[in-house]
Each structure stands twice: as C-alpha cells, then as structure tokens.
PAKETOR-417756 format. One line per 5 residues: their letters; for each residue x, y, z of C-alpha. Coordinates in pm, 1 decimal. Layout:
a = X:Y:Z ~ ... .
// end
This chain:
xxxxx = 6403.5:5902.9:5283.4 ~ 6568.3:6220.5:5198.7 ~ 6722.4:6332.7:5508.2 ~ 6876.0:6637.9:5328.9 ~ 6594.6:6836.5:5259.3 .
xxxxx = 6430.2:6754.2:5613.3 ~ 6529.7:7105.9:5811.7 ~ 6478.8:6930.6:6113.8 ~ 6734.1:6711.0:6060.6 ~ 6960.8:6917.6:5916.1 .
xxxxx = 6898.0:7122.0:6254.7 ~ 7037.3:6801.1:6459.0 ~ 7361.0:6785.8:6260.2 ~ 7442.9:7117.7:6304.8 ~ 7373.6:7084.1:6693.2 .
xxxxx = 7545.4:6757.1:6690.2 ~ 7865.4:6894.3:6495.5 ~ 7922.5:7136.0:6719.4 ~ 7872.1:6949.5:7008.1 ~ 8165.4:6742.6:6896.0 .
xxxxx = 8350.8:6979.6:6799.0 ~ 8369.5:7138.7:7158.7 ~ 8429.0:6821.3:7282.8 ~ 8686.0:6640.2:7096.6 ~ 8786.3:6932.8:6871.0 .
xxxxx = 8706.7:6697.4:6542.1 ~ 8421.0:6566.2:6369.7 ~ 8542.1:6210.2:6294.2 ~ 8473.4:6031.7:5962.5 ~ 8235.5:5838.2:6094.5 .
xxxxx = 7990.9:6113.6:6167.0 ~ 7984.8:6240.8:5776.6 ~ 7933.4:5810.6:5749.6 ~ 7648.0:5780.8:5944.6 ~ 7465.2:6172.1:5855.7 .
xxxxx = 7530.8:6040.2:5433.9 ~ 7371.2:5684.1:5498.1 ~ 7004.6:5565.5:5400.9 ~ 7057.0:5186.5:5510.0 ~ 6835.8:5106.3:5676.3 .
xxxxx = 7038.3:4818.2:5865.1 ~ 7342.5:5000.2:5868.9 ~ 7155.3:5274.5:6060.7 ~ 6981.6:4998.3:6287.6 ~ 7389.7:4800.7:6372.8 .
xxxxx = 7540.4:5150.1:6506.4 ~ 7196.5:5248.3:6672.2 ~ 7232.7:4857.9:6855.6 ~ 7660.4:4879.7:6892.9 ~ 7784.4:4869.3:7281.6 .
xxxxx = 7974.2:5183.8:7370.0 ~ 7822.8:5441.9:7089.1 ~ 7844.8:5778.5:7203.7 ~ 7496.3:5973.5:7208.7 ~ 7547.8:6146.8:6886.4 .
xxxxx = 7546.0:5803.2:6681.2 ~ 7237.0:5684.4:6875.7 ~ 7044.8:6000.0:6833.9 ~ 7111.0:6008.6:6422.6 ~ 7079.4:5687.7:6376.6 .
xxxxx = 6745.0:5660.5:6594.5 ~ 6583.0:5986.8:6417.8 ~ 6682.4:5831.4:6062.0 ~ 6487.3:5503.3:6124.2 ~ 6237.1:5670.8:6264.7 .
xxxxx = 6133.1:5894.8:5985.1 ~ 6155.6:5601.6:5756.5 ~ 5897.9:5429.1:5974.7 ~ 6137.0:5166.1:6133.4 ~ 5972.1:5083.7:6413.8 .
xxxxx = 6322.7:4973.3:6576.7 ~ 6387.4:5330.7:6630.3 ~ 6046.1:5368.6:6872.4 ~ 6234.1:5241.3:7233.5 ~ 6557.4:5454.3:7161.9 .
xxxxx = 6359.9:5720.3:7039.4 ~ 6129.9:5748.5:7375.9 ~ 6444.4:5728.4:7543.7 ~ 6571.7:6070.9:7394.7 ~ 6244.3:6256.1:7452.3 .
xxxxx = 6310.2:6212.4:7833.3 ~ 6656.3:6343.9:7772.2 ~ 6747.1:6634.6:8010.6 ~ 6873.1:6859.4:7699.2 ~ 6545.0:7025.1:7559.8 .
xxxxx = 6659.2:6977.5:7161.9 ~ 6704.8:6597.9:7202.2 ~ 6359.1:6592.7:7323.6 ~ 6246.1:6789.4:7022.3 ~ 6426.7:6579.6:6781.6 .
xxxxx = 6296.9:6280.7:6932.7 ~ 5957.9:6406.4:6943.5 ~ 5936.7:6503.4:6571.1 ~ 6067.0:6127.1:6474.3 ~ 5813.0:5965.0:6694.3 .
xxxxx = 5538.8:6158.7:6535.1 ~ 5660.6:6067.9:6193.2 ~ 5756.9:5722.9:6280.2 ~ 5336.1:5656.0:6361.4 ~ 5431.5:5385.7:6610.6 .
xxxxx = 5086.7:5329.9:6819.4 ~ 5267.9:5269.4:7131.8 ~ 5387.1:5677.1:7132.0 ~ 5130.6:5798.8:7270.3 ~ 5056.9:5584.8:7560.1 .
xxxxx = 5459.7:5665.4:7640.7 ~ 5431.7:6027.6:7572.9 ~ 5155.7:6010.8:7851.7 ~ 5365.7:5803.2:8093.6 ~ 5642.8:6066.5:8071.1 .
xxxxx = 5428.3:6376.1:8094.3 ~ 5269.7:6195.1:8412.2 ~ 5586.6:6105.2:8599.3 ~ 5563.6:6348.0:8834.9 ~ 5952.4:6231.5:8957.0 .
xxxxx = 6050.1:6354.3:8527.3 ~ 5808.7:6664.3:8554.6 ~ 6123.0:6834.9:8491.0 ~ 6129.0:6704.4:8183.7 ~ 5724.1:6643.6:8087.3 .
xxxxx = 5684.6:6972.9:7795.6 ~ 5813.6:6761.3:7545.6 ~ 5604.1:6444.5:7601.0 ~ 5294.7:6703.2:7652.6 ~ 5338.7:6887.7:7329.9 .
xxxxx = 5376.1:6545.5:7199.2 ~ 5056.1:6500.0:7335.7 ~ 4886.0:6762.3:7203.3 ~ 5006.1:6680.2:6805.4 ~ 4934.4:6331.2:6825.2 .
xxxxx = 4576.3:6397.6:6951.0 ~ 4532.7:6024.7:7052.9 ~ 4265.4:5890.6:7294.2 ~ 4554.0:5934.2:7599.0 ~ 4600.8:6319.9:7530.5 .
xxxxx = 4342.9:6436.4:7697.0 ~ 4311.3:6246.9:7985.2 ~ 4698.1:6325.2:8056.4 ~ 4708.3:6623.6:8009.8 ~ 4410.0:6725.3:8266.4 .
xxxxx = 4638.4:6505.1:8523.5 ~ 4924.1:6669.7:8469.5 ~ 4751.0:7042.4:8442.8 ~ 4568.5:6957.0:8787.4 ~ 4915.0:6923.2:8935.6 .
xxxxx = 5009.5:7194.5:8795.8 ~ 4742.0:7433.8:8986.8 ~ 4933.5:7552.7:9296.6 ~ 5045.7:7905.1:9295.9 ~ 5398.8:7842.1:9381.8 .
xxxxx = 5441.2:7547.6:9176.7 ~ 5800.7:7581.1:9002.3 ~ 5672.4:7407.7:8684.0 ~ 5409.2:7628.2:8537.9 ~ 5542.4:7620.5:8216.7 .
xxxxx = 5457.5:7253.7:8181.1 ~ 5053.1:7341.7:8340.3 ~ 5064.9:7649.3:8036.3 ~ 5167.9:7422.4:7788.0 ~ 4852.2:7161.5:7921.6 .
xxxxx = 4634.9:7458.3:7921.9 ~ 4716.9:7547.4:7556.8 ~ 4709.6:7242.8:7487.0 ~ 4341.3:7092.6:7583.1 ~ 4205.2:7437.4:7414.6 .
xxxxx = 4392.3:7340.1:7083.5 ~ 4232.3:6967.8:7146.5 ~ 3872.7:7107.8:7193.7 ~ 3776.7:6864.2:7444.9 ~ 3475.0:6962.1:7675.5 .
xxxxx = 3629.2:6681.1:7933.2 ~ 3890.8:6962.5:8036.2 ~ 3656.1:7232.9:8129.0 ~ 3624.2:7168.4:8469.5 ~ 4031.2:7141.1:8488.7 .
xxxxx = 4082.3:7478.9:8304.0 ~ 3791.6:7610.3:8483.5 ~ 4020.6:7544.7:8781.8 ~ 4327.9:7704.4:8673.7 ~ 4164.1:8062.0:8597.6 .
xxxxx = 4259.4:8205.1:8904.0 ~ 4608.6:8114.7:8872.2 ~ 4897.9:8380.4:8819.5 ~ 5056.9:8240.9:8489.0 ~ 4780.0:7962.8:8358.7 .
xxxxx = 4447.2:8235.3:8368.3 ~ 4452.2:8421.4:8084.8 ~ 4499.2:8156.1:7895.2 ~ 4282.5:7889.7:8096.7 ~ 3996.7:8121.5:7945.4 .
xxxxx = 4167.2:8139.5:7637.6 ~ 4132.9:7735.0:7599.7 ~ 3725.3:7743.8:7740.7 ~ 3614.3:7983.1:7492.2 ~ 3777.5:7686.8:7205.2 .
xxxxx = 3611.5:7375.6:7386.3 ~ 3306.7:7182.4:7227.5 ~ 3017.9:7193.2:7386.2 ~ 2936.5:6988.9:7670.2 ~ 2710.7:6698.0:7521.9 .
// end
C-alpha cells in the first residue's frame, strides 16, 4: 500500500490539513503519524479509539480500505452518507477498492432512502461503477422518484439517468422512457435509450 502515490489520497490530506488548520490553527503530530503509517493495526486502534475526531476516522478508514481490510467497510459506508460531498467521494473510492460484497447492497440502501435523498449522488455513482446485480434495480427506483417537474433533487434523477445508459440495461427503458419529457432529465433520458441493449 503506497498511499503516496495514490492522488486521491493525497487529495484527502490536503482537504483534511486545511480543515484543521482553520479549526485549531495547527496540524498536530499525530496527523503527520497517522498520514506516514502502513500498519495495518495501528490504522485499525485509532479508526476503533472513543473520542477521535473525524479526520483520524476518515484516514484511517480510507487506508484500510484500499489495503482490502474489510474492517474499514462499516466506517467507510458511514462517510459516504456524510453531508460534506468530498467525504462521500473519498469514501466511495475506498469502498470500490476495498471489493467488500456487502457495498453494493449499502450503496443501494442509501441511494433509496428517500429521508438521505439529500445525500443519494454519491451512493448512485457508486452504483453505477460497481455495476453489481443491485445497480440497476436502484437506480430505476430512485430515477422514478425523481420524475416530477418540480422535484428539488434532479441532479440525483440526472445522475440515475446517466447512469442506467452507461449500465446498458434494457430493464430501464421504460423508466428513461418516462423521464423524456422532463425539463433537466430529457435530453439525456434519450441520450441513455439510444446506449441500452436490446430488449430480449
């Protein structure tokens, strides 16, 4: 595990620094600790500690993770139904790495929460890579919701839209078919029909 040359997480540090930075003023020690460690049970004691601030869980989670600790899939989950958009990134690009088969059936219980939908692009995109057996079902719930005009969350029904064209699935045509008349979702509704596999 080289965590160095992974841009992604030297993307995390960066955010995380200055995070802490603006909110103590200085990076403690243990930060440069944690970021410089491989151990893999080191990582998993301050991932585990009682009263870690968010920055140790989140490093210490993505580290395991893209080693393929599977101790790193609950916390991990946790963080992609964070309410800041580059946790759930992070998190995302761990879980797809880490290769847990539980992420996808949790990616689709997110991204169908309709109380999180808020907070359901990550999990779909998720989706979408993963290209498990729960993708497509989830994301044609979630895209059906999706169809009123007014709905404030559109940009979660595009991202289902793109989404079941890039999966190919002839299961979503009747869902897409049903979002071409919509404001936002029709141009590329038809966009995603003219990529799905025949109807067998």
């Amino acid at each position: 595990m080289d965590n160095a040359a992974d841009p992604e997480f030297c993307s995390m540090i960066d955010r995380l620094r200055d995070e802490i930075e603006k909110g103590v003023g200085e990076v403690p020690t243990a930060f440069e600790e944690l970021v410089g460690t491989n151990d893999p049970e080191e990582l998993h004691r301050a991932l585990t500690a009682t009263g870690q601030p968010l920055w140790v869980r989140e490093v210490a989670a993505y580290s395991l993770g893209v080693a393929g600790d599977p101790r790193a899939f609950e916390p991990l989950v946790l963080l992609l139904n964070h309410r800041d958009p580059e946790r759930c990134v992070t998190a995302a690009h761990a879980l797809v790495r880490l290769g847990d088969p539980r992420t996808a059936r949790a990616a689709a219980a997110l991204a169908t929460n309709e109380l999180r939908v808020s907070y359901a692009l990550l999990p779909v995109r998720l989706l979408v890579e993963l290209r498990a057996p729960e993708s497509v079902p989830a994301l044609i719930t979630v895209l059906k919701r999706r169809l009123p005009a007014a709905d404030p969350h559109w940009r979660v029904g595009l991202a289902c839209v793109e989404g079941l064209g890039s999966l190919g699935d002839p299961r979503a045509r009747t869902a897409l078919e049903a979002a071409l008349p919509h404001p936002r979702l029709g141009v590329a509704a038809r966009r995603s029909l003219a990529r799905l596999a025949p109807d067998r």
